[in-house]
N, C-alpha and C positions, 0 to 999 in steps of 0.2 A: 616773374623771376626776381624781381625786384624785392618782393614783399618777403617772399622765403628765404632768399637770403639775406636780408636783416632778422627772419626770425632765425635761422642756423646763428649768423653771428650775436645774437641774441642770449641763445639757448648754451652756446661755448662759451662766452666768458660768464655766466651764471654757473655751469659746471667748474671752472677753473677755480672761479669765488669761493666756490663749496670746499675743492681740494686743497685751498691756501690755511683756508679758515680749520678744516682738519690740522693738516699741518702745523699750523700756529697752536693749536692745541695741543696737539702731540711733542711738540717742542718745552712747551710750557709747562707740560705734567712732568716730563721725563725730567725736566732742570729743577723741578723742586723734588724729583724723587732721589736724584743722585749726586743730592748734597754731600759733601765730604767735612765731616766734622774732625776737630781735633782730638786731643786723650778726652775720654768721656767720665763721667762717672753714671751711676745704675740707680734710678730710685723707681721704687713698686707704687702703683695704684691701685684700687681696685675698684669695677664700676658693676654696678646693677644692670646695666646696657649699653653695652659700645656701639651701637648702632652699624655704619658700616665704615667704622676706622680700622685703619690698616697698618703693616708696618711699615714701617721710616716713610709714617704719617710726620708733619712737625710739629715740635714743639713749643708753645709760645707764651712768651709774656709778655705784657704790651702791645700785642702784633709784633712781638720782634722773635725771630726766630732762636731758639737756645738748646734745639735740641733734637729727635726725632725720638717716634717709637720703635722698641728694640724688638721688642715678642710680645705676642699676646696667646694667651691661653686661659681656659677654664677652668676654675681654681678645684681641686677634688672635693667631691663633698655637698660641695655651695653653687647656688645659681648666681655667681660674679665673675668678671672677668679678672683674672689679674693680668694687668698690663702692666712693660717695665718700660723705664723713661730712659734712653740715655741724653746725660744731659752733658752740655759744653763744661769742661772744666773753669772757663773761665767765669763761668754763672755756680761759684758755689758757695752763694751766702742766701739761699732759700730756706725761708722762716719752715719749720718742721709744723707749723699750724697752716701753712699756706691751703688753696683749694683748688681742686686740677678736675676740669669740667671739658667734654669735650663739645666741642663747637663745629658749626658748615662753615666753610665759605660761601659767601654769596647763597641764591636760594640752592641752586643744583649744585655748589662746590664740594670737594674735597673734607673730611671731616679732620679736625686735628685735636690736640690738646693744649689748651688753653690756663694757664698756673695766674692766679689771685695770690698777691701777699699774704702772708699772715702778720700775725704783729708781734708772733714771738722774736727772742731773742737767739733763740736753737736754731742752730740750721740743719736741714735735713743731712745725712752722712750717705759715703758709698754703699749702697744697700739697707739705706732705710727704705719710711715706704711715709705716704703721703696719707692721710685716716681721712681727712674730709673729698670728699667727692662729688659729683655733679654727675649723671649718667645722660647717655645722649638724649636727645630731645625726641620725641616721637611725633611722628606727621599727626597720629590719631590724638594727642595731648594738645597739638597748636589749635587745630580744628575743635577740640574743645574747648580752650579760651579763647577760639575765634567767635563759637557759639555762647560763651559767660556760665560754660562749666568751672572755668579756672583750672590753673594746672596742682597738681597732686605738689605737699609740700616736698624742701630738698630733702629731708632727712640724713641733713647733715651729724647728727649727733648719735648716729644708728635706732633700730628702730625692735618692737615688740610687735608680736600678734595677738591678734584679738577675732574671737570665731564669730560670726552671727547666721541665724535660716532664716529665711524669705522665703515664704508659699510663692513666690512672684520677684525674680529679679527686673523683669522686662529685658532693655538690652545693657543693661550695666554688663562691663567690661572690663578685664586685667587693666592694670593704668589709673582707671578713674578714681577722681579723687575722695576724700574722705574730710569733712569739713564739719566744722563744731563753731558756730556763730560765724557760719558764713567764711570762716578762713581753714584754708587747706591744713589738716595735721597728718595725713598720711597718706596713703592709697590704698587700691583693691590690689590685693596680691594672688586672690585665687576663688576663681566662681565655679563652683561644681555639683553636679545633682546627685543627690542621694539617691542608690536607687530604694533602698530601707523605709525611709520616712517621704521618698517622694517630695523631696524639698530643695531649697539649693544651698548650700552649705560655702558662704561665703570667708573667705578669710583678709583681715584688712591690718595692713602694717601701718602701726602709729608711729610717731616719732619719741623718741624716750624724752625730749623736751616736754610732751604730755602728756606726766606721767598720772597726773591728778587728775585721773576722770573717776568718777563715781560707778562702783559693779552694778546698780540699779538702774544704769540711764540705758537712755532708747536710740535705736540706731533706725533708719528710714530713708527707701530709695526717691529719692526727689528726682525731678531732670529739669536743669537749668533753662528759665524758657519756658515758650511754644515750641520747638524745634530743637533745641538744644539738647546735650547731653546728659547722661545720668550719673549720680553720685550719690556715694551714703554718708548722709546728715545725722551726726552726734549727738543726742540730747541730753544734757548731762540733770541726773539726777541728785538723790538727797543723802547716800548713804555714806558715811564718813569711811567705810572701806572703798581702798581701791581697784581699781582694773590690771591683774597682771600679768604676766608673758602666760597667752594658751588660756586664758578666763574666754568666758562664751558670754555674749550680749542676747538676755534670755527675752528683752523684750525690743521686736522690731515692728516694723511696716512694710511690706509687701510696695512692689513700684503699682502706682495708677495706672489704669490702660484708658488708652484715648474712648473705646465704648463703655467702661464705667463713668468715666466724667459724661460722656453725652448723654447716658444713660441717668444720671442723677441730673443732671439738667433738664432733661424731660420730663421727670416725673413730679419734681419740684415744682419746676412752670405750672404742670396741669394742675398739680395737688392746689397749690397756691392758687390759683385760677377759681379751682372748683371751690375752694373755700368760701372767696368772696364772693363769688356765688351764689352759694347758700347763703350765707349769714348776711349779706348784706341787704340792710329794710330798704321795704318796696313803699315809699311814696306815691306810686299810682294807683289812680280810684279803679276802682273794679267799671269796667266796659256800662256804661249805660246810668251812670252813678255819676254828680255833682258834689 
């Protein structure tokens, strides 16, 4: 009797623990969700992925709270969010170059928006709108620079497309980056198969910072690693023309699959083998010979 009832009072305050710990949470959302700000004023952002921010998400700079989010909606037209900011009036000397990124708390927290100075002298007005932006972070982009794919650059300066086909994506992915001496200029914006040429018809947004790539250079699905993830590597070429919004990258590389590499490994081995084999002099006397 003795032992069950230590596990009953065992098993009740473990329940109770759980119902506190809710509670405390539930306290704790609700008091950051229904903050009460003063006169506001309205500035727009707009993000390529808000991931799962919400409204009268907060607004911060420094970690310091300056605002919340007012609406979000999907801009007509464009795959971006336009989100609007209301911000505290008493916050209204933000540089109009500033960068509004949104961020977690903690690993499972709350997603918000997070404002970087700029170093203009302008400050944003009621109903302006913020141009540089940071879109949310993707679990599938961390796990890529967890693996040493690297994350896709910010393209902060907006960006261009550029088409390329791959007999063979492998498993490149929306997201993955697009990297020209090893550093990220853009992303994969769009993998799809042709059903016509039977190909896959990739489309990769560059950043307009590079804008100087050469129309003759070579694009190539690498994957970062043994394990790691895939990305298309920029090979820049010789021609004094350049690469512009909608040009097609005519000469690519198909991704490796793990049975072609085994499969050139084996054949290399043997070929190489049988080689020295052949060719290589025989030193021994014939059986019965001094």
């Amino acid at each position: 009797m003795t032992q069950r009832r230590s596990y009953a009072v065992g098993t009740g305050l473990f329940i109770v623990l759980g119902f506190a710990t809710l509670a405390y949470l539930a306290t704790q959302t609700t008091s950051v969700a229904n903050v009460r700000l003063g006169a506001t004023y309205t500035v727009d952002a707009q993000f390529a992925n808000i991931g799962q921010l919400k409204e009268r998400a907060p607004v911060k700079v420094a970690g310091v709270r300056i605002g919340q989010v007012k609406s979000i909606a999907l801009e007509p037209g464009k795959e971006v969010a336009d989100v609007k900011l209301a911000i505290d009036q008493h916050y209204d000397a933000i540089p109009d170059d500033s960068v509004a990124t949104i961020f977690t708390s903690g690993l499972l927290g709350d997603q918000y928006v997070g404002i970087q100075f700029g170093s203009s002298k302008k400050a944003v007005a009621d109903g302006g709108s913020l141009a540089l932006t940071r879109p949310a972070q993707q679990l599938e982009e961390m796990l890529g620079k967890f693996f040493g794919a690297g994350g896709a650059a910010d393209n902060l300066g907006g960006t261009y497309t550029v088409k390329a086909r791959f007999t063979n994506v492998g498993a490149l992915s929306v997201g993955a980056p697009v990297k020209m001496a090893g550093v990220a200029i853009g992303s994969v914006q769009s993998v799809q198969a042709d059903p016509v040429k039977l190909d896959a018809y990739v489309t990769l947004a560059i950043d307009k910072r590079y804008s100087q790539i050469p129309d003759d250079s070579a694009a190539a699905v690498f994957t970062s690693g043994l394990i790691g993830t895939q990305y298309v590597a920029i090979q820049p070429g010789g021609s004094p023309d350049m690469l512009k919004n909608g040009d097609e990258l005519v000469l690519t590389q198909s991704a490796m699959q793990l049975e072609d590499l085994i499969g050139k490994f084996l054949v290399n081995g043997s070929s190489s083998g049988d080689k020295k084999a052949d060719g290589a002099p025989s030193n021994a006397s014939p059986a019965g010979k001094q």
